[in-house]
Structure formats: structure tokens, C-alpha cells
N, C-alpha and C positions, 0 to 999 in steps of 0.2 A: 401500238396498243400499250397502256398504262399498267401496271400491275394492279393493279384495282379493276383494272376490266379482265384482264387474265383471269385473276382470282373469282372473278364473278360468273366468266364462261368456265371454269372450271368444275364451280358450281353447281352451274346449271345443265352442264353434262351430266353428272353423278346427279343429281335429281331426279332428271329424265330414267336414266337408267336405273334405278332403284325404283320409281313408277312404274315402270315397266315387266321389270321384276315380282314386286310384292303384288302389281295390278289383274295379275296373271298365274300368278299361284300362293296358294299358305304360306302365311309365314315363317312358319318351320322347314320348310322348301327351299330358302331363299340364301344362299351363301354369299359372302363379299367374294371369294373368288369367282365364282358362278358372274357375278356381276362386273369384277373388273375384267374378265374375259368375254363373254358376250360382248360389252361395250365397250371394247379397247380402252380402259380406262388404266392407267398403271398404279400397282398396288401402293405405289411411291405417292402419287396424287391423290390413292382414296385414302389413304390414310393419316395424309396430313390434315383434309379435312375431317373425316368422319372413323371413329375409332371401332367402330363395331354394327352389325347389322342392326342392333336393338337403337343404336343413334339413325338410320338411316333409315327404318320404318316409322319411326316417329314425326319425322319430317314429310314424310309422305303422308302420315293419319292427321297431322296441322293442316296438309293442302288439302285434304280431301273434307274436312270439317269448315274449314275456310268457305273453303268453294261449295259447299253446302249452302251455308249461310246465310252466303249474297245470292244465293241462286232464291231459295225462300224469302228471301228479306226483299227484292225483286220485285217479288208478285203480294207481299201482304198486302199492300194499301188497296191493288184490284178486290182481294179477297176478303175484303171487312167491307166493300161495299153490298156483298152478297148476303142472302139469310143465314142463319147460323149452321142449319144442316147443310147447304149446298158449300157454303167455307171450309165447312172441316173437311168435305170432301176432296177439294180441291185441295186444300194445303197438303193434307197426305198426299193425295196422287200426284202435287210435286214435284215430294221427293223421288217418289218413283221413277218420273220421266225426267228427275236430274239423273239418275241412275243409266235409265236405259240410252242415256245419251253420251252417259261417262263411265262407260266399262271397267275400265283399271279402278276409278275412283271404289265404282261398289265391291270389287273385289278387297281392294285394301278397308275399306266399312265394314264387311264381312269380318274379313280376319280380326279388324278392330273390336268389334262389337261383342258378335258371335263367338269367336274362337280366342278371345282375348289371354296375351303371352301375360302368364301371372305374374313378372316381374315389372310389369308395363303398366299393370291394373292403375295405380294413381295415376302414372303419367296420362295415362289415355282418358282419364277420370277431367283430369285438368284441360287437358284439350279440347273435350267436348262441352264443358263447362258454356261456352258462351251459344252453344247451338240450344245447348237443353233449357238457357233462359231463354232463349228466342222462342223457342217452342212454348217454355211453359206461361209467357205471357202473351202470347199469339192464343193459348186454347183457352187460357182465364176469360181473355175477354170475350171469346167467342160464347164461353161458359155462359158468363153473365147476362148474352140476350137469349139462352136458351130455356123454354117454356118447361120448369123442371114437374118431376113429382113429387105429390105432395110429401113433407119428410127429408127431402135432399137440398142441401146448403150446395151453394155454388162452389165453394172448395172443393165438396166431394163431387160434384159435375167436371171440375177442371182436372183432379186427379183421375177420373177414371179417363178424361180426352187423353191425358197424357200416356197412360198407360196402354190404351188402347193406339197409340201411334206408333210404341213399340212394336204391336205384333201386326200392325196395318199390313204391311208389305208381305208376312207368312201364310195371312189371309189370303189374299191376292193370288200368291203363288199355287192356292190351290183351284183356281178356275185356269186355264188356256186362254191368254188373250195376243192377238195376234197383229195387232196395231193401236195406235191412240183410242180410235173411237170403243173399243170392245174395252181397253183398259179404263177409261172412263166408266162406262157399261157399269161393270163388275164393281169398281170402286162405290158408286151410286148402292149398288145392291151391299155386299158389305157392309156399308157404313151404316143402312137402313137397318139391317140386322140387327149389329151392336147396339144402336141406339133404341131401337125399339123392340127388339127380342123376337122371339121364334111363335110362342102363341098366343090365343088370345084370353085375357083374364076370367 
């Protein structure tokens, strides 16, 4: 084995393990020695490559924004071929069911997101950077075939999609759904909500 593969399984040890770590609990939780013991990883190794746990949750919030990405970027071209309310539906519920299929990921999204380390705030700002243009030109255009009211410019339709994708999933959280078909269900009905509100004029 080559020291370039060494180096590279060494890596991807300390990757894994730091996944597993952050995937799994708060980031404040999360110690280098905690992780070089759990994963027999020697402090000698973790620290030549990684000098701190704030370098080694970063790398985990790039794979987990990464792997976002492709996961939604995947499914856009299905999902522009749909109406524009059943689209947005779908591209939210997505993410979701990238979630529920990638445990650790959402946990470290969480911590990213939600609980964000205030020394982190740009770095995580920059990382997410290529998802949020993803998103925000995924919901423009969807904006664009939506039948608006009278008064609303499609900027202000693409800014409220956006906004409303952030709290998609706290929505969600407040029904019980217990497989694919119920999460669909429910996403259907929330999105109807936001988009056409509670009563009638």
C-alpha cells in the first residue's frame, strides 16, 4: 500500500468516525478524545490530520450538504415535469425522505442548522451556499408557473417558497406519520395550507 492510500484510509477512518459521532449527538457533546477512543483512532493520527473537533464537524456538515444536493438535484428534472403545487411538494418531501434514510446526516443538519456553533456561523454559511442556490432556483422557477394573486410579483412567490422550505420539515413534525404513504399524506395537506391558507375570504 502506497502512502497516498495510507493517507487516504486514514481518512476515511476519522471521517467515518466523526459521522458517527456528530450523527448521533449535539455538537457540544462531541469530544476528539471521545472519538479517538470509541474508534481506536490514535491521538497521533487524529491530529495530524485534523486539529480540532470544530475542523472535523465541518467536514461532516460539507458531506451532509453535498449529499443533499445530489440527492435533490436527482429528482429535479422528474419534478419540473409536474404542476407547480404538486413540485413544490415533492421537492420538500425530498428532503425529508433523504433524511429519513440518512439518520446521522440529519442529525449533523440539525446541529448545523438549528443549533449552529457561533464560531461556525460563516463557515456553515459557505457550505450551504451551493444547496441554497439549488433550492432558490429550483423554487423561482416553480414560482414562475404559479397562478399568483392579484398584487404578488414572482420574486415575492419565490421568496415566500424559500422561506417556507425552511420551516417545511417543523411542520411536518407536528402530524404522526408512520411510513412513506402517510408522509406524503400530510406533506400534500401542509403545503395546501401555506399556500392557500386557513379560510375562506
Amino acid at each position: 500500500m502506497t502512502q497516498q492510500e495510507r493517507q487516504a484510509r486514514s481518512r476515511a477512518k476519522i471521517f467515518e468516525a466523526a459521522m458517527d459521532e456528530f450523527g448521533t449527538q449535539p455538537f457540544e457533546d462531541v469530544t476528539m478524545d471521545a472519538i479517538c477512543s470509541r474508534h481506536a483512532i490514535s491521538k497521533g493520527m487524529m491530529y495530524h490530520y485534523y486539529t480540532s473537533k470544530e475542523a472535523l464537524f465541518l467536514l461532516c456538515v460539507e458531506h451532509t450538504f453535498r449529499a443533499l444536493a445530489q440527492y435533490l438535484e436527482s429528482r429535479r428534472a422528474a419534478l419540473e415535469q409536474q404542476d407547480a403545487e404538486q413540485a413544490i411538494q415533492l421537492y420538500f418531501s425530498a428532503r425529508e425522505l433523504f433524511f429519513r434514510e440518512h439518520e446521522r446526516e440529519r442529525t449533523v443538519f440539525e446541529s448545523a442548522m438549528l443549533r449552529t456553533p457561533v464560531p461556525l456561523r460563516e463557515d456553515i454559511a459557505r457550505l450551504r451556499a451551493p444547496v441554497a442556490a439549488q433550492n432558490r432556483a429550483f423554487l423561482a422557477a416553480v414560482a414562475a408557473r404559479l397562478p399568483l394573486r392579484p398584487g404578488l410579483s414572482r420574486e415575492d412567490a419565490a421568496r415566500y417558497l424559500e422561506s417556507l422550505e425552511a420551516v417545511f420539515p417543523s411542520l411536518l413534525q407536528n402530524y404522526e406519520t408512520t411510513d412513506v404513504h402517510s408522509m406524503m399524506d400530510v406533506s400534500q395537506k401542509v403545503l395546501n395550507l401555506a399556500l392557500f391558507g386557513l379560510a375562506r375570504e
